[in-house]
C-alpha atoms as a printed R data frame, in Angstrom:
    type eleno elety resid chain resno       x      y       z
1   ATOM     1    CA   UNK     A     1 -25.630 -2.195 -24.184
2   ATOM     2    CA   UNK     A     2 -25.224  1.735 -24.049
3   ATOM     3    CA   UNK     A     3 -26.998  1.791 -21.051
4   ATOM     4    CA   UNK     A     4 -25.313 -0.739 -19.302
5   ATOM     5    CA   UNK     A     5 -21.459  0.146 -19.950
6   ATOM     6    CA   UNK     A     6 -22.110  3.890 -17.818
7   ATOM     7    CA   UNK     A     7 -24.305  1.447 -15.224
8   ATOM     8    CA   UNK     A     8 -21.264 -0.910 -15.108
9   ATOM     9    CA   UNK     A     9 -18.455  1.883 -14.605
10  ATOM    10    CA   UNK     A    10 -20.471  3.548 -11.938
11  ATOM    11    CA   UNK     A    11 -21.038  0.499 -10.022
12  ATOM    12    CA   UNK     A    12 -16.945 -0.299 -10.445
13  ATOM    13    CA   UNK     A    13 -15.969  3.519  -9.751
14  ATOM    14    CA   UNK     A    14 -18.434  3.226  -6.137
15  ATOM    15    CA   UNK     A    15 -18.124 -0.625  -5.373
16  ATOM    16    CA   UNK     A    16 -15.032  0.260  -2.480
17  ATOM    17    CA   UNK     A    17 -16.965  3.315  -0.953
18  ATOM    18    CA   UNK     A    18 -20.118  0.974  -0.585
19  ATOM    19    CA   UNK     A    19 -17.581 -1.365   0.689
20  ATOM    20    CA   UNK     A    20 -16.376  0.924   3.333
21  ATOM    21    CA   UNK     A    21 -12.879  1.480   2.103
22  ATOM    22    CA   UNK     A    22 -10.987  1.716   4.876
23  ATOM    23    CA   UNK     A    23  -9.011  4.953   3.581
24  ATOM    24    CA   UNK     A    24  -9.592  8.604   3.324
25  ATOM    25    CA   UNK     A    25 -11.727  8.588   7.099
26  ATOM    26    CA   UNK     A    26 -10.925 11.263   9.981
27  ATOM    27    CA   UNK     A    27  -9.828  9.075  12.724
28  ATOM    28    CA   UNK     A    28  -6.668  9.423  15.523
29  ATOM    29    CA   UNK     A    29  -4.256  7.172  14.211
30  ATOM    30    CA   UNK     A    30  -2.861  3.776  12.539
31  ATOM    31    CA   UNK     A    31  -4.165  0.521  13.360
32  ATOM    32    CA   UNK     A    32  -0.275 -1.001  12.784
33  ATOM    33    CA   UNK     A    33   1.116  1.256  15.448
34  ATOM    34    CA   UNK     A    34  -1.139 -0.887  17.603
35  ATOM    35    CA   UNK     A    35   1.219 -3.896  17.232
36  ATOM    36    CA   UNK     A    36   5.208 -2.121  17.737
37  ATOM    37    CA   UNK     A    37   6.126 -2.634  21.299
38  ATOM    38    CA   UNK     A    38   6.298  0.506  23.741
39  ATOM    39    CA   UNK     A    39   9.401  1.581  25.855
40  ATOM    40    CA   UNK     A    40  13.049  3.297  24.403
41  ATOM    41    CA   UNK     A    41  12.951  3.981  20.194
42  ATOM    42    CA   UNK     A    42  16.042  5.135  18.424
43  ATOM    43    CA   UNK     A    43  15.246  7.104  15.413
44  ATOM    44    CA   UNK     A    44  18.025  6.880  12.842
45  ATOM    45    CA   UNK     A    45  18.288  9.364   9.933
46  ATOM    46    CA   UNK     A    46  19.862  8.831   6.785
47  ATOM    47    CA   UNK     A    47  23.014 10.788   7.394
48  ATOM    48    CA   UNK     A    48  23.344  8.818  10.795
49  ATOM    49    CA   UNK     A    49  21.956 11.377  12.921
50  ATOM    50    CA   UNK     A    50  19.816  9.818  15.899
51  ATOM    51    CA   UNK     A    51  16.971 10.995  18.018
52  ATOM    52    CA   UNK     A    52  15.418  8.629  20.982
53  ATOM    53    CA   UNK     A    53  11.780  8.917  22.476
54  ATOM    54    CA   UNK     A    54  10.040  7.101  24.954
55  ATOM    55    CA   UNK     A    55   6.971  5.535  23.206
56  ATOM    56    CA   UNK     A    56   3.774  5.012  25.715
57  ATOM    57    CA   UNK     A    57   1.487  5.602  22.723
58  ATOM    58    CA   UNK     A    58   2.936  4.548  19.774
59  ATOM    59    CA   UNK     A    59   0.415  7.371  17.814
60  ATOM    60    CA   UNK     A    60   2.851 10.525  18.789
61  ATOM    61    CA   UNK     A    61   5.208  9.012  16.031
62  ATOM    62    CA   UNK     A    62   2.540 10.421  13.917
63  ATOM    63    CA   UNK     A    63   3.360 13.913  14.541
64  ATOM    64    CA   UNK     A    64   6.868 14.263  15.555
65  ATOM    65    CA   UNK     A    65   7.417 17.308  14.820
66  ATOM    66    CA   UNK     A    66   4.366 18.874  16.758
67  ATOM    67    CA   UNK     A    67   4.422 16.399  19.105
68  ATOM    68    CA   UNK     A    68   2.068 17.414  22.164
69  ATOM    69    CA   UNK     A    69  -0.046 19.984  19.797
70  ATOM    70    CA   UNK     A    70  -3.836 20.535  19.641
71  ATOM    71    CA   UNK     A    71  -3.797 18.265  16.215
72  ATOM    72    CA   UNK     A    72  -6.759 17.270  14.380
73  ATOM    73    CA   UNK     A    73  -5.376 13.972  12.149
74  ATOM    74    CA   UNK     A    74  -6.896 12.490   8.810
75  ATOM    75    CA   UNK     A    75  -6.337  8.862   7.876
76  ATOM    76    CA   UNK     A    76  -5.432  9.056   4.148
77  ATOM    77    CA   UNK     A    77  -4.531  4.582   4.402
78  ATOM    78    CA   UNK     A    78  -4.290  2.293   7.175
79  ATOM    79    CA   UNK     A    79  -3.606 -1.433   6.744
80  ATOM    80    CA   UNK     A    80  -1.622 -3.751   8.820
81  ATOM    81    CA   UNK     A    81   1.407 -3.449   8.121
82  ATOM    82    CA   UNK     A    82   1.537  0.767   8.260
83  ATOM    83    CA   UNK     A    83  -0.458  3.537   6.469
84  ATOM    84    CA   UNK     A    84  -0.482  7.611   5.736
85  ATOM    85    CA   UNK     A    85  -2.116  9.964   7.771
86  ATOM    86    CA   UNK     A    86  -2.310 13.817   7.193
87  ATOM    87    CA   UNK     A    87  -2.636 16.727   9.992
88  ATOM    88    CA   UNK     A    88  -3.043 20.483  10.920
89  ATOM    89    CA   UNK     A    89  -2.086 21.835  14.064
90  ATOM    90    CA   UNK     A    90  -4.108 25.583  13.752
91  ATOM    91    CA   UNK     A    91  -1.786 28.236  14.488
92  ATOM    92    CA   UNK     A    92   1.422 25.775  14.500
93  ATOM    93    CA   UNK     A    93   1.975 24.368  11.326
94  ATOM    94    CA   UNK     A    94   0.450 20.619   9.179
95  ATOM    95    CA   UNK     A    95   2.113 17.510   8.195
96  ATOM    96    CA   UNK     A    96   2.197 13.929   6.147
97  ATOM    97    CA   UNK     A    97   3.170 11.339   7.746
98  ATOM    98    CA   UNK     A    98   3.268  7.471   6.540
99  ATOM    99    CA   UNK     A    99   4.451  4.642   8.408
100 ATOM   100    CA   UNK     A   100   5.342  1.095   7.448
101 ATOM   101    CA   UNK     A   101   5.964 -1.426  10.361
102 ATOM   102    CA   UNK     A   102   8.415 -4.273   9.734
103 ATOM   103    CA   UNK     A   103   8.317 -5.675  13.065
104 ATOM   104    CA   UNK     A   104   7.140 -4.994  16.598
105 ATOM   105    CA   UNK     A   105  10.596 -3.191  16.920
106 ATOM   106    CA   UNK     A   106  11.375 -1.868  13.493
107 ATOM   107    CA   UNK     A   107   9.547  0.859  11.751
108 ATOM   108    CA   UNK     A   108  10.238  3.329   8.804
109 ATOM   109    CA   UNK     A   109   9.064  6.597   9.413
110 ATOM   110    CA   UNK     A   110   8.289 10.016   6.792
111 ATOM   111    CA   UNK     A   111   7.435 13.155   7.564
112 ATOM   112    CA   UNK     A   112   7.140 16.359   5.767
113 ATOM   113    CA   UNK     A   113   4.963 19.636   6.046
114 ATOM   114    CA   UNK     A   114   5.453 22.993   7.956
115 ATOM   115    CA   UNK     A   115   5.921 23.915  11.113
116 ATOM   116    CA   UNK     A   116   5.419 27.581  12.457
117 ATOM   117    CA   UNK     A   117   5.829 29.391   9.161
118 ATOM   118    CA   UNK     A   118   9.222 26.887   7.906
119 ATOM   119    CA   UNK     A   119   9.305 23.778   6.170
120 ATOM   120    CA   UNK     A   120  10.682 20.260   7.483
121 ATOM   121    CA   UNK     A   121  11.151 16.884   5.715
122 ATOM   122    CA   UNK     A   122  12.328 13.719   7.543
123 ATOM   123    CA   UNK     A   123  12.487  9.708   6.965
124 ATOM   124    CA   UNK     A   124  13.865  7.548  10.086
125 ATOM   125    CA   UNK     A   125  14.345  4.039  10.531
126 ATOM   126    CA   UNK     A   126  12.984  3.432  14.185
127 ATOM   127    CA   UNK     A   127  14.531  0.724  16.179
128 ATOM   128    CA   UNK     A   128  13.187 -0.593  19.708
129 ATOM   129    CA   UNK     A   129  16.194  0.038  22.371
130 ATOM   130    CA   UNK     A   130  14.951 -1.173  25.542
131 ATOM   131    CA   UNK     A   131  12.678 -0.206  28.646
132 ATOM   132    CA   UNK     A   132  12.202  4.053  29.439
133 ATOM   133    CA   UNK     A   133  14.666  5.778  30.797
């Protein structure tokens, strides 16, 4: 039996990397963001403040704030319905971002980290507005 319990808490501890856990991988984004419709988004703050984009590729909602940057992105969870992702842009700043999607048009949105040499923190509610301007 003393040989067994260690056998049987290794096997639990590495049963979901054998598994191939689908968290904690490099990759380039969210499998949810695959399923929210493209076109107008209005991003709504908190204190009522709005922002809109035009979403082609609904990954760039993964790094707002250094949106168009050389970014290398690492999937910390991704499920269905939304998921975490972490990022560094060298020379520009890093982030956190984590996404839940309600609906095809409805997300929430977070986003903190540091962006040339200052800090920034933001949550959203994202609604689908219509076609691109």
């Amino acid at each position: 039996m003393k040989i067994l319990r260690p056998l049987m808490l290794a096997t639990a501890l590495l049963a979901p990397l054998a598994a191939g856990n689908a968290t904690s991988r490099p990759d380039n984004g969210l499998t949810a963001l695959a399923g929210i419709e493209r076109g107008e988004w209005t991003l709504r703050a908190a204190d009522g403040t709005t922002r809109s984009i035009c979403i082609a590729d609904p990954q760039v909602l993964l790094q707002l704030q250094h949106r168009g940057g050389s970014c290398s992105r690492f999937v910390v969870e991704d499920g269905p319905s939304g998921g975490r992702v972490t990022y560094s842009c060298p020379g520009i700043g890093n982030g956190a971002t984590r996404v839940v999607v309600e609906t095809p048009r409805l997300i929430r949105l977070e986003s903190q980290g540091v962006s040339r040499g200052l800090p920034f923190s933001f949550e959203y509610e994202g609604r689908r507005t219509g076609a691109c301007r």
